[in-house]
C-alpha positions in Angstrom: -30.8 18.4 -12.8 -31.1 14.8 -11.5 -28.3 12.6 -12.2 -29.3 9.3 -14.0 -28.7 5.9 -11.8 -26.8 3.3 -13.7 -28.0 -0.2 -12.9 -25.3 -3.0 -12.7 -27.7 -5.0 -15.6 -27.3 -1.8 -17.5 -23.8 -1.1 -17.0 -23.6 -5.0 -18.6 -25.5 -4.8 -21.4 -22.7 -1.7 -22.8 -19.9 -4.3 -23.7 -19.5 -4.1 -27.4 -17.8 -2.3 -29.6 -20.6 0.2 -30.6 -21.6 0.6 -27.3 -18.8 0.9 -24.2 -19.6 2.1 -20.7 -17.1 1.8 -18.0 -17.5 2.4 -14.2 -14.6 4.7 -12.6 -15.0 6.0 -9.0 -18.4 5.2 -9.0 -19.8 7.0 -12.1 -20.7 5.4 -15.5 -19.1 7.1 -18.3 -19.9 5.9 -21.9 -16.7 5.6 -23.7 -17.8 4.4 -27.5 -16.7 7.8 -29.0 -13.3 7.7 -27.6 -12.4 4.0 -28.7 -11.0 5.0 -32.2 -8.8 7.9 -30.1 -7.2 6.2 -27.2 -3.6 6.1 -27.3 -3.6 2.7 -25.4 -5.6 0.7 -28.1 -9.2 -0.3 -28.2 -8.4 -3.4 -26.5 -7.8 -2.2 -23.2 -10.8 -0.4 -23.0 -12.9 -3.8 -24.4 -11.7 -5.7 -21.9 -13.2 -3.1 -19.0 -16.3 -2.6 -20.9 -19.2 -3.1 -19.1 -17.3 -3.0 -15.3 -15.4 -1.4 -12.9 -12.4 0.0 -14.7 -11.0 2.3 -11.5 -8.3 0.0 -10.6 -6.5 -0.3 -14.6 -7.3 3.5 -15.2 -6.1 4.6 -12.0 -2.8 1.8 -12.6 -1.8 3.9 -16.0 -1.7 7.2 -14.2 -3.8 8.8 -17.2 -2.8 12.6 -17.3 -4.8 15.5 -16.4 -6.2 16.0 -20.0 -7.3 13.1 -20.1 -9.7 12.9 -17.1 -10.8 16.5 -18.6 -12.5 14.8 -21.0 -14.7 12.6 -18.5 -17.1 15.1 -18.0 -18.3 15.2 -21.6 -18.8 11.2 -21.5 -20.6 11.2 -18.0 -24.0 8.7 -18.5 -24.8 9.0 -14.4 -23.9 7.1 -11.0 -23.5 3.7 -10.6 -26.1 2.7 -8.2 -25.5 2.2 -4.5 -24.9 -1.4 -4.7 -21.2 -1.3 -6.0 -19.9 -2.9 -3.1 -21.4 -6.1 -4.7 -19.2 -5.1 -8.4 -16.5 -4.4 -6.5 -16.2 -7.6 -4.1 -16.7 -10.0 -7.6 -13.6 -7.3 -9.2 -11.4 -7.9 -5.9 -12.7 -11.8 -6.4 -11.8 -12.0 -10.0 -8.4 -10.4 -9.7 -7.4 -12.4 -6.7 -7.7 -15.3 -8.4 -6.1 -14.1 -11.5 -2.9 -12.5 -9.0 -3.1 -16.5 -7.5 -2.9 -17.7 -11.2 -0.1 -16.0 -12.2 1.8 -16.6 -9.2 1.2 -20.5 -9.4 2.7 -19.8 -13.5 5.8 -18.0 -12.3 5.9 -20.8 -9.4 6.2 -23.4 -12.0 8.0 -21.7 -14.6 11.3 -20.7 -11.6 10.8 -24.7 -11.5 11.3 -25.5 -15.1 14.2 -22.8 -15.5 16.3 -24.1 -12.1 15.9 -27.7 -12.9 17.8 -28.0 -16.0 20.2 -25.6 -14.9 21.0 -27.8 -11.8 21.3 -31.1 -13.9 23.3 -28.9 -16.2 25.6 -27.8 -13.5 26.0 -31.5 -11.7 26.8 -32.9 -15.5 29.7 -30.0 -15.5 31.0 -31.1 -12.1 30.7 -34.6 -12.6 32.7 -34.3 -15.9 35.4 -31.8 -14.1 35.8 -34.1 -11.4 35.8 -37.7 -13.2 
């Protein structure tokens, strides 16, 4: 039996609730069944409808029983060009890993500051 060739468009157009496919290890698995089950939530499979989902499945360290159950939700391969969904993924979380730096920058900023001036009013009032 052939196996079916998912289209990027494709994989795209299943990003809603009553339809969810997600790309792991370059196959397309259609996931809409398993929403209402996953001990996670539904939200963290909503926010990787519709693209590559490898790197956050693989990050939870899902047990064995639940990969079993991939097989039964199998649509087909992705097609050849996932180099192209996978640069804009490494893209994307790049710039999301630079955001979040840049916030933790700014927030060490905003915690050491008043600390400091909180610490010279101390000394200056031991002192003086």
């Amino acid at each position: 039996m052939a196996t079916k060739v998912v289209t990027l468009e494709e994989l795209r157009e299943h990003q809603t609730k009553q339809s969810i496919w997600v790309l792991l290890n370059g196959k397309v698995y259609d996931v809409t069944k398993f929403i209402d089950e996953h001990p996670g939530g539904d939200e963290v499979i909503l926010s990787e409808a519709g693209k590559d989902a490898t790197e956050a499945f693989e990050d939870v360290g899902h047990s064995d029983e639940a990969r079993a159950l991939l097989p039964g939700m199998l649509v087909g391969e992705f097609e050849k060009g996932a180099n192209e969904l996978k640069a804009k993924t490494y893209q994307s979380t790049a710039a999301a890993a630079a955001m979040e730096n840049a916030v933790q920058q700014t927030s060490n900023v905003f915690y050491f500051v008043p600390l400091a001036a909180l610490a010279a009013y101390f000394a200056w009032r031991f002192y003086y």
